[in-house]
PLY file of the C-alpha trace (Angstrom):
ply
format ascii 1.0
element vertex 172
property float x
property float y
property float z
element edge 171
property int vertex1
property int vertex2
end_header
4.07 -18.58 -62.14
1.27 -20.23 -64.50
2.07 -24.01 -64.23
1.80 -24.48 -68.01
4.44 -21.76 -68.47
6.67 -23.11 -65.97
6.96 -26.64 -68.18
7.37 -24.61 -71.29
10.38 -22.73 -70.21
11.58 -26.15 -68.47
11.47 -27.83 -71.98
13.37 -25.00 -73.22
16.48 -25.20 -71.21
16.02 -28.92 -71.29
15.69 -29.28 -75.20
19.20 -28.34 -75.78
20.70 -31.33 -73.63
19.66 -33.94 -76.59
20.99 -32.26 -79.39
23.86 -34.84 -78.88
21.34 -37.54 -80.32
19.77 -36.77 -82.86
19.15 -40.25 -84.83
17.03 -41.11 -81.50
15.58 -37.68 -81.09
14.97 -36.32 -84.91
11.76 -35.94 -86.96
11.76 -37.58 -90.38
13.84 -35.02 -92.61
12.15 -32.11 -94.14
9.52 -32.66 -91.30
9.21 -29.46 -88.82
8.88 -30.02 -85.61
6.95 -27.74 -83.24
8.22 -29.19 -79.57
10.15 -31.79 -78.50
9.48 -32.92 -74.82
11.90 -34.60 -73.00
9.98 -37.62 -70.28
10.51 -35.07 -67.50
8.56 -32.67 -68.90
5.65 -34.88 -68.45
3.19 -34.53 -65.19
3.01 -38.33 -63.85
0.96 -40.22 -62.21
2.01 -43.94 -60.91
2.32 -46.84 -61.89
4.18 -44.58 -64.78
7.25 -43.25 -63.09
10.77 -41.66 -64.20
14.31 -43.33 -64.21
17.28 -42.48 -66.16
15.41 -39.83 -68.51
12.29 -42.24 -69.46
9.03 -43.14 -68.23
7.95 -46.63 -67.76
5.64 -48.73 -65.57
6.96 -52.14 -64.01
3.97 -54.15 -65.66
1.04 -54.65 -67.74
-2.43 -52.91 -67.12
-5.85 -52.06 -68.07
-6.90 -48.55 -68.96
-8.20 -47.58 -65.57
-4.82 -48.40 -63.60
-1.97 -47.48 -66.00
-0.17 -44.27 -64.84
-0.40 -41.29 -67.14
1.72 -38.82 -68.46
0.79 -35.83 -69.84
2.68 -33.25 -71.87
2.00 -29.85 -72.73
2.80 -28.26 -75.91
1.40 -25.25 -77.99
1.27 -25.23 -81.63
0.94 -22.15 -83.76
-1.58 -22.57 -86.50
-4.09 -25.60 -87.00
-3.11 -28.56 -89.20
-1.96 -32.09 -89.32
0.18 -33.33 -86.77
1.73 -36.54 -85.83
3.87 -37.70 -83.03
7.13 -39.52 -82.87
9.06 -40.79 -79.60
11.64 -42.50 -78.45
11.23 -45.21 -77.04
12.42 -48.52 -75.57
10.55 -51.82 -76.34
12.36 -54.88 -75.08
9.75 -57.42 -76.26
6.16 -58.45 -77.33
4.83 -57.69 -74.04
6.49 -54.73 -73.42
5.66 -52.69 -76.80
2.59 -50.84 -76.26
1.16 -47.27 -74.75
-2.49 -45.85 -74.72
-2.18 -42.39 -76.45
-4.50 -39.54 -77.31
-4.46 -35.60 -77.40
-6.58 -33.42 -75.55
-9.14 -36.28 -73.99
-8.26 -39.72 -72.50
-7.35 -42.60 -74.49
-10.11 -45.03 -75.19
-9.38 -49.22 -74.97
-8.55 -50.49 -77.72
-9.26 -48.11 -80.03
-6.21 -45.92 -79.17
-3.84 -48.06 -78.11
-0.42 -47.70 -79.63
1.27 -50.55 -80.65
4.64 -50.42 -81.77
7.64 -52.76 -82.86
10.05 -54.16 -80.77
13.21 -52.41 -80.37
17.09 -52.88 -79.73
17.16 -50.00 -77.55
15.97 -46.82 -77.53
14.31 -45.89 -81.11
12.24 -43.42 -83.02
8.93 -44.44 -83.39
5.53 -42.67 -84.87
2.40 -42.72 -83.19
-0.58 -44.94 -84.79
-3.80 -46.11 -83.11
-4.46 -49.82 -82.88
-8.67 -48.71 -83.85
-10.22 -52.09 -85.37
-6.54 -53.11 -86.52
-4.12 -55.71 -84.12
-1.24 -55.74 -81.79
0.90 -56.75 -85.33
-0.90 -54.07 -87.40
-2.46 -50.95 -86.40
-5.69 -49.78 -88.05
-4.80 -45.67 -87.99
-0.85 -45.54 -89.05
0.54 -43.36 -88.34
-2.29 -41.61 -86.05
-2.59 -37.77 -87.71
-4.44 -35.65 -85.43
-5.92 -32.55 -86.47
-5.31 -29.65 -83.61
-6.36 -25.88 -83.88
-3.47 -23.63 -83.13
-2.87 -22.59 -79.17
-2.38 -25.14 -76.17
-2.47 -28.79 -76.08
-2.09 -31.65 -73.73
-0.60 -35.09 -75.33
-2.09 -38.05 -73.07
0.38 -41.59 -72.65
-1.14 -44.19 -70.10
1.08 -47.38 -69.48
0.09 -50.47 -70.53
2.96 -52.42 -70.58
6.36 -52.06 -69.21
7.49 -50.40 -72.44
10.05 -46.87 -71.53
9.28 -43.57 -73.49
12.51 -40.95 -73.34
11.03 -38.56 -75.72
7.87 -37.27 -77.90
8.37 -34.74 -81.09
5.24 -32.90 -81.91
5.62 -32.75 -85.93
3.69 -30.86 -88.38
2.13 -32.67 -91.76
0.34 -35.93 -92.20
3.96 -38.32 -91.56
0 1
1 2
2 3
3 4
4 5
5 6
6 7
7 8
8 9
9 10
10 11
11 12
12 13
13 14
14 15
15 16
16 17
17 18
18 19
19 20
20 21
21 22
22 23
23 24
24 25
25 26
26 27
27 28
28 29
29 30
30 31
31 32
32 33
33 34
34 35
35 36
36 37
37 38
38 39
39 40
40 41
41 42
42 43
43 44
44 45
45 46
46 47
47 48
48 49
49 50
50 51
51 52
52 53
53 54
54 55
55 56
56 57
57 58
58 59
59 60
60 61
61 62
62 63
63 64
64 65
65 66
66 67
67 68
68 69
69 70
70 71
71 72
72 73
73 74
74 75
75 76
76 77
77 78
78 79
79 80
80 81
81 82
82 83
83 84
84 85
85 86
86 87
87 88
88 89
89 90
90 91
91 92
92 93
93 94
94 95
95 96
96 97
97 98
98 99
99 100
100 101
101 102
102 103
103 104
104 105
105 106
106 107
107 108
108 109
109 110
110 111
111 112
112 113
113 114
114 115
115 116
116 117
117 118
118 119
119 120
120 121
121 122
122 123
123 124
124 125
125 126
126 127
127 128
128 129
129 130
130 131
131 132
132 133
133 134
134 135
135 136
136 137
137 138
138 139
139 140
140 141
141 142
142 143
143 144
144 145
145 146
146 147
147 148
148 149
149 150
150 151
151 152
152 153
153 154
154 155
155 156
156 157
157 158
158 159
159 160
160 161
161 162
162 163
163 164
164 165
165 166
166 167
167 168
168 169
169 170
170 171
């Protein structure tokens, strides 16, 4: 079986199993989204690592030695798209991903900075760009895909947890 297809149809039996939480795994209302990917869907490579449905590293790094995940997800027609996830952000240090889609991220232009949680929480994807670790140049981060097969791109950089990612059409 085509590996690709073999993490769509996981993701499909898998999707179901959050409906139970939907304020941490919903798009903004009137928002459609075109996947949602649970962490195990991702393909991983350490430092990143899985435990108890999210991926995290156990510290801070550079570009080159974060762990990666990758997710695959097809989209229908071209557009606007953005990303949310859930995720878990326990402090200053521990608040930040590299992200991209289709290539890997560049330092710092695409690093994703986000606020601290209390918990696990929805969060959209922005790029850092020429912005700060308090404010983000690109937010939130809209990336223009064609329609057919994609690859979303998270390398660690700190010990921040991701449980989920929602591939959302429009420009929010």
């Amino acid at each position: 079986m085509n590996p690709r297809l073999a993490v769509l149809l996981a993701c499909v039996v898998i999707v179901p199993s959050f409906a139970g939480e939907p304020a941490k795994n919903a798009a903004p209302p009137g928002k459609t989204v075109v996947a949602t990917l649970p962490a195990s869907a991702a393909v991983l490579t350490a430092p990143l690592g899985l435990k108890d449905g999210a991926i995290g590293q156990p510290e801070q790094t550079e570009l080159p030695a974060g762990g990666k995940a990758v997710f695959a997800f097809t989209v229908a027609k071209a557009g606007a798209y953005v990303v949310h996830a859930v995720v878990n952000a326990p402090g200053e240090d521990a608040n930040s991903f590299y992200v991209n889609i289709d290539a890997d991220p560049k330092d710092p232009l695409m690093v994703w900075d986000f606020d601290v949680t209390n918990g696990f929480e929805e969060r959209t994807v922005s790029w850092r760009g020429n912005g700060s670790p308090e404010k983000d140049e690109i937010a939130p981060k809209v990336f223009q895909l064609t329609a057919g097969a994609h690859r979303l791109i998270v390398v660690g950089r700190e010990p921040a947890q991701l449980k989920s990612v929602a591939i959302v059409a429009g420009s929010n």
